[in-house]
C-alpha positions as CSV (number, residue, x, y, z in Angstrom):
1,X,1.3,22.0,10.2
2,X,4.0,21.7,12.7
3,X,2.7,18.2,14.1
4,X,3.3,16.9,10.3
5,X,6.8,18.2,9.4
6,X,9.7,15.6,9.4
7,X,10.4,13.5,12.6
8,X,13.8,11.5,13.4
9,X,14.3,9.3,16.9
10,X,15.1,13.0,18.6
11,X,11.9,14.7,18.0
12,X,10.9,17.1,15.3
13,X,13.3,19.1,13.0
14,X,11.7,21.8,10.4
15,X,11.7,21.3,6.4
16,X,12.0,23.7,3.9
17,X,11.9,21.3,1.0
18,X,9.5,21.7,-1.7
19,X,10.4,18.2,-2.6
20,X,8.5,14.6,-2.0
21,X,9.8,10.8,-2.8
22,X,7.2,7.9,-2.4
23,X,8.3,4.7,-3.2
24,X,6.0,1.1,-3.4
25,X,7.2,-1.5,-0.8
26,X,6.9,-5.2,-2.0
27,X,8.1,-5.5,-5.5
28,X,9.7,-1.8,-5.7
29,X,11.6,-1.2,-2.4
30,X,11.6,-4.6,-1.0
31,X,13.4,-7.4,-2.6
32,X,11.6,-10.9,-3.3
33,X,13.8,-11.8,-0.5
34,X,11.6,-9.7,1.4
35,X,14.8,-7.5,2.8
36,X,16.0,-3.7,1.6
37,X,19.4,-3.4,-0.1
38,X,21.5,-1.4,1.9
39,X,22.1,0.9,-1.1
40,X,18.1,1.6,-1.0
41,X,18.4,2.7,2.7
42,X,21.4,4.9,1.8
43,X,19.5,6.6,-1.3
44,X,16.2,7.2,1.3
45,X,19.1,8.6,3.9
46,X,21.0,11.1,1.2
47,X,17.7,12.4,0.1
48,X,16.8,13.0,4.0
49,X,19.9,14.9,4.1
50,X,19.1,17.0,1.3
51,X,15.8,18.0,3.2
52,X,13.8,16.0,0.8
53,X,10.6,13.9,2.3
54,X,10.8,10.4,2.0
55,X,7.5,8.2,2.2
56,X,6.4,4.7,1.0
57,X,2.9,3.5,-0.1
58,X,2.1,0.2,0.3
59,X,-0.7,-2.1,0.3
60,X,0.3,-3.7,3.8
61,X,-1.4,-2.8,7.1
62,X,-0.7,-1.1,10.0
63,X,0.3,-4.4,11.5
64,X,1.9,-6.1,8.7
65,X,4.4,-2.7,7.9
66,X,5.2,-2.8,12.1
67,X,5.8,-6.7,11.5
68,X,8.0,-6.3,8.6
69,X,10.0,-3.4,10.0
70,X,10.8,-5.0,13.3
71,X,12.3,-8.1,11.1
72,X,14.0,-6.1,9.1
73,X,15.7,-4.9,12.4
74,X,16.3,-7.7,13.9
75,X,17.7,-9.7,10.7
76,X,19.8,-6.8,9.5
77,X,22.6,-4.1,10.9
78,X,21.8,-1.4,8.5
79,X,20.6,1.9,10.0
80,X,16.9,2.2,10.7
81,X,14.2,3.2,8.4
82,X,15.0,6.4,6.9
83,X,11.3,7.6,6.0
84,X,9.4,10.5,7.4
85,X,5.8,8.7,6.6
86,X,4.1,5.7,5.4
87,X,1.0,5.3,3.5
88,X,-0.4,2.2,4.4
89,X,-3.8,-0.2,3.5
90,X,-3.2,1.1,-0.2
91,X,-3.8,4.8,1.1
92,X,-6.8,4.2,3.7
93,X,-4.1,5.0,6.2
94,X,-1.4,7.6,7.1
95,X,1.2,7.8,9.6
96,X,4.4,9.3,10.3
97,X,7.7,7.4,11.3
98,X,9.2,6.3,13.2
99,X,6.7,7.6,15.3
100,X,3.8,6.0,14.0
101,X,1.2,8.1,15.1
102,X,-1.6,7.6,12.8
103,X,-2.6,10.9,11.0
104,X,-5.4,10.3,8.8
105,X,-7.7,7.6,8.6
106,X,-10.6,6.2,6.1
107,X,-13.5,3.4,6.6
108,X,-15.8,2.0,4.5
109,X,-19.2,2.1,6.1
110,X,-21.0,-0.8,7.8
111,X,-23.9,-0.2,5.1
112,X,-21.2,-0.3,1.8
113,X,-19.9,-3.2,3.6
114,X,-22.7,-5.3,3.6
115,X,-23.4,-4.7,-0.3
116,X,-20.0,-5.2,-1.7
117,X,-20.6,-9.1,1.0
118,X,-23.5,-9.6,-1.0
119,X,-22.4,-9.0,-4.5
120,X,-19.2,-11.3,-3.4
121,X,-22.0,-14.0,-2.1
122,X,-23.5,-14.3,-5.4
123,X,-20.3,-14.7,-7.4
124,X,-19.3,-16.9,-4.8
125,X,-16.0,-15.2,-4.5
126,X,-13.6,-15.8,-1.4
127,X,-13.3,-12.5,0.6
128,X,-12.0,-11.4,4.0
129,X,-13.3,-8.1,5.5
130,X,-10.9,-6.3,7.8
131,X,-11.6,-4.1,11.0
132,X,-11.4,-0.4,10.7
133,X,-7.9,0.9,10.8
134,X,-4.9,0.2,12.9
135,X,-6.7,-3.1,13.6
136,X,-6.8,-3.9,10.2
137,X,-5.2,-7.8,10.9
138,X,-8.4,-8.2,12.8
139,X,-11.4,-9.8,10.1
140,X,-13.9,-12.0,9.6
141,X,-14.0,-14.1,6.1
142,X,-16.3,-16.1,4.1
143,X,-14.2,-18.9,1.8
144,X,-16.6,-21.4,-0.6
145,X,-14.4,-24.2,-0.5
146,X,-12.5,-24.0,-3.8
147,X,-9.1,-24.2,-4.8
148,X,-7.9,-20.8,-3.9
149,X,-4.4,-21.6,-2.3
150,X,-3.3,-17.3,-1.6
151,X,-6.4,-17.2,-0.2
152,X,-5.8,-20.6,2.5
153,X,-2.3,-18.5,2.6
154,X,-3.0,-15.9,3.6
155,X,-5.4,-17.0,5.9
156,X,-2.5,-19.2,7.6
157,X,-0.6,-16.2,7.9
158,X,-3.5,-14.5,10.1
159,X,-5.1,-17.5,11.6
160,X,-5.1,-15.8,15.2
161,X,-6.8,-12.8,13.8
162,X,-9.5,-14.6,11.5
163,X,-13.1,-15.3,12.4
164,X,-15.4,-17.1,9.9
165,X,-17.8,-14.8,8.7
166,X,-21.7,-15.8,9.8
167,X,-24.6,-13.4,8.8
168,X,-25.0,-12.1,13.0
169,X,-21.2,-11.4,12.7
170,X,-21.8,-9.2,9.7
171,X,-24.3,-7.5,10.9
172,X,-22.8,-5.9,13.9
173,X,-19.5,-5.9,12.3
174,X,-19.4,-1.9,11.7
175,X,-17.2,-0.1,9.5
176,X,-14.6,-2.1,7.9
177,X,-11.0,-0.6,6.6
178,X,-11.6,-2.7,3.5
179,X,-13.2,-5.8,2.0
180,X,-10.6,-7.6,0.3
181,X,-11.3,-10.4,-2.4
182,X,-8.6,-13.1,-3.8
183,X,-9.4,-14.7,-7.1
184,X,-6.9,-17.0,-8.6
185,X,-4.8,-15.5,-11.8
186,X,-6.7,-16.8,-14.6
187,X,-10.4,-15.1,-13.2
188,X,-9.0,-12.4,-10.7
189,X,-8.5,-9.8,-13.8
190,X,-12.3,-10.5,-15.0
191,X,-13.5,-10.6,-11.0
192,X,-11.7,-6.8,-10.6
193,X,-14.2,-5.8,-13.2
194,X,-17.1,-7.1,-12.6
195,X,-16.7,-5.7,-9.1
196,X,-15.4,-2.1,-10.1
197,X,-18.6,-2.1,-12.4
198,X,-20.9,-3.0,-9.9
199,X,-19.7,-0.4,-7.4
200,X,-18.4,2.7,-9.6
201,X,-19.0,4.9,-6.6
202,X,-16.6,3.3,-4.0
203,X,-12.7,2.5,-4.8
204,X,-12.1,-0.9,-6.3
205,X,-8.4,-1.7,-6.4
206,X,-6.6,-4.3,-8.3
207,X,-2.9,-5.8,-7.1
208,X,-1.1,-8.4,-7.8
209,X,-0.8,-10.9,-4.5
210,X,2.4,-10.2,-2.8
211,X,2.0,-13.7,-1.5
212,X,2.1,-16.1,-4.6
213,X,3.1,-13.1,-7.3
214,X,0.2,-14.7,-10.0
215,X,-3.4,-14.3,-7.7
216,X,-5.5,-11.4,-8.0
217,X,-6.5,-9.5,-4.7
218,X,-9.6,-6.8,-5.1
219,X,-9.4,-4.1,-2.4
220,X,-12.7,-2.5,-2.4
221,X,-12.3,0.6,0.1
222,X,-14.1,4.3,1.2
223,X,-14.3,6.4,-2.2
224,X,-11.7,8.3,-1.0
225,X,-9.6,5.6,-0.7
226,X,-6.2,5.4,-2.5
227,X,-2.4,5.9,-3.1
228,X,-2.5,9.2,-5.0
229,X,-5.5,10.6,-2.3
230,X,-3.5,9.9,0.4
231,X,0.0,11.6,-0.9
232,X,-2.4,14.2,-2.1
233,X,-3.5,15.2,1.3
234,X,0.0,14.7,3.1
235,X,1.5,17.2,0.5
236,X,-1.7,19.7,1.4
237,X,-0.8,19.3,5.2
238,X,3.0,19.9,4.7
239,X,2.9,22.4,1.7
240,X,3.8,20.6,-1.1
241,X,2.9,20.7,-4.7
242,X,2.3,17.7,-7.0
243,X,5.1,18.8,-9.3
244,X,7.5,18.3,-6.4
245,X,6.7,14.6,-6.3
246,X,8.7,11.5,-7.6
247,X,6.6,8.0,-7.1
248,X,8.0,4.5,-7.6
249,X,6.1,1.8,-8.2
250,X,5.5,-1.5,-9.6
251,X,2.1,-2.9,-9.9
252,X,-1.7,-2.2,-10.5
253,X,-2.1,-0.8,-7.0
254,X,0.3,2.0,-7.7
255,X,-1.4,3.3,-11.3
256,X,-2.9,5.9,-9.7
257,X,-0.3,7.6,-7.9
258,X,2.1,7.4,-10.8
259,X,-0.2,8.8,-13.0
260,X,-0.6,11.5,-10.4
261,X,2.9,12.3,-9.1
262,X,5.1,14.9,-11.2
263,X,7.7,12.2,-12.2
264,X,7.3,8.6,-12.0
265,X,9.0,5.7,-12.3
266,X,8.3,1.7,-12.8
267,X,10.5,-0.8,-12.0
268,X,11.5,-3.9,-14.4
269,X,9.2,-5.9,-12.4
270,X,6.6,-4.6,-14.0
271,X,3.6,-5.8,-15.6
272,X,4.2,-5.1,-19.3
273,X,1.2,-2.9,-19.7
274,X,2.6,-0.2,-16.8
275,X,6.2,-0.6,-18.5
276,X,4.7,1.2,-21.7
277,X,3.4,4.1,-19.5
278,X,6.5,5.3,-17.6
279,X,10.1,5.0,-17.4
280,X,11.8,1.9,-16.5
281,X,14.4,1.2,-14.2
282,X,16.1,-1.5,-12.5
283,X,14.0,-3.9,-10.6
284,X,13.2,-4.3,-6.9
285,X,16.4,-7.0,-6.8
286,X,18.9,-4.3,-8.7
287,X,18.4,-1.1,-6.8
288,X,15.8,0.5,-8.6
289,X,14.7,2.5,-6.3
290,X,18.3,4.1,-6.2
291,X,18.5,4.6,-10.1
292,X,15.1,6.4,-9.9
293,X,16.1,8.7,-7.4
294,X,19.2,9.5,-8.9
295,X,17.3,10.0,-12.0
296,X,15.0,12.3,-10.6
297,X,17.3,14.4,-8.8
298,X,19.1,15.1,-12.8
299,X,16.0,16.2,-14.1
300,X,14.9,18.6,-11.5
């Protein structure tokens, strides 16, 4: 597809790489400072120049990637963004950059929406369902008044966006782009599977917050909806084979696409039980991203 080959700020340019790179944001590409080592940008930059695709998955929205990126900018006076898409909303959304046109979108439906609210009801589980993407920092939310400070967090983050969720406003809400659950640490990984066993059929997600770095969020999205999927079909569109792809990552959220990519890479970051799976590198404050691209490019 011509429409989905690499972009930069002057328009279109052809690729005949058979190549990807898909690197995790928070925790793998961005710092805990919440900023990108300038040696990061220039590894995403020399694999550009060797007609490599770059793309990052992450968990963050439509809005909250455009957010970041624009800080980024304004706090920082190394070159742009060098990535030719992002997978965003943990893969129910794809884009290319710096465009951003949005290329491929999923939604849970109004009806799957409704059960996952109800199963969350009766575990009495604080939850936030977000509109359909890009206005994904739109949603209404239901909280039940305990001590869940990531979820008040987060909430204080969106405020402007938030509506508090009544049984009329569910109704009519429609499809959502996900429902997302918060559970403090020391329930969140028994929550995840209560929830993934009570709806085997959809995709239930399990991350670590980005917000606090101990809560647990549950992303319950479209069946179709994750990491790997989405990579999956942007390699399909732009002739790519699995084989071709190196993935770095550093959390629950990104199991799936390192299990799926060709080579893949964790960073030291890492929960212990991921760190067993695949090979280490620095971490997200040490240029691991860097070290797995170089180590990639040695072995292929």
């Amino acid at each position: 597809m011509k429409d989905l080959v690499k972009k930069n700020n002057t328009g279109y340019r052809p690729v005949n790489s058979r190549k990807l790179f898909v690197t995790d944001l928070d925790g793998t590409l961005l710092t805990d400072g919440k900023v990108i080592r300038k040696t990061e940008i220039d590894t995403l930059a020399a694999l550009q120049d060797r007609d490599i695709v770059t793309a990052i998955a992450t968990g963050r929205s439509f809005f909250s990637f455009n957010k970041l990126v624009a800080e980024l900018q304004q706090s920082s006076d190394t070159s742009p963004l060098p990535v030719d898409y992002v997978i965003f909303s943990t893969g129910a959304g794809i884009m290319n950059f710096p465009r951003r046109d949005i290329l491929k979108s999923f939604s849970l439906p109004h009806g799957d929406v409704v059960r996952v609210c109800g199963f969350l009801e009766m575990l009495g589980i604080d939850y936030m369902v977000q509109r359909p993407v890009p206005q994904t920092n739109h949603f209404i939310y239901k909280s039940f008044g305990g001590e869940n400070h990531d979820f008040q967090t987060r909430l204080g983050i969106y405020g402007e966006f938030a509506t508090p969720l009544t049984d009329e406003l569910l109704l009519r809400f429609g499809p959502a782009t996900q429902v997302l659950a918060i559970v403090p640490a020391e329930s969140g990984h028994q929550a995840a599977a209560k929830i993934k066993g009570q709806f085997p059929e959809l995709s239930v997600i399990k991350a670590t917050s980005p917000l606090d770095h101990t809560s647990i969020w549950i992303e319950i999205f479209a069946p179709e909806v994750n990491k790997s999927t989405a990579i999956n079909w942007l390699c399909e569109n732009i002739g790519l084979h699995r084989r071709g792809v190196c993935a770095v990552g550093n959390d629950y959220n990104d199991e799936d696409m390192l299990r799926w990519a060709g080579i893949s890479f964790v960073t030291e970051n890492t929960p212990s039980s991921l760190k067993a799976l695949y090979a280490n590198v620095a971490s997200n404050n040490d240029g691991g991203v860097s070290e797995a691209a170089a180590s990639w490019l040695k072995m292929t």
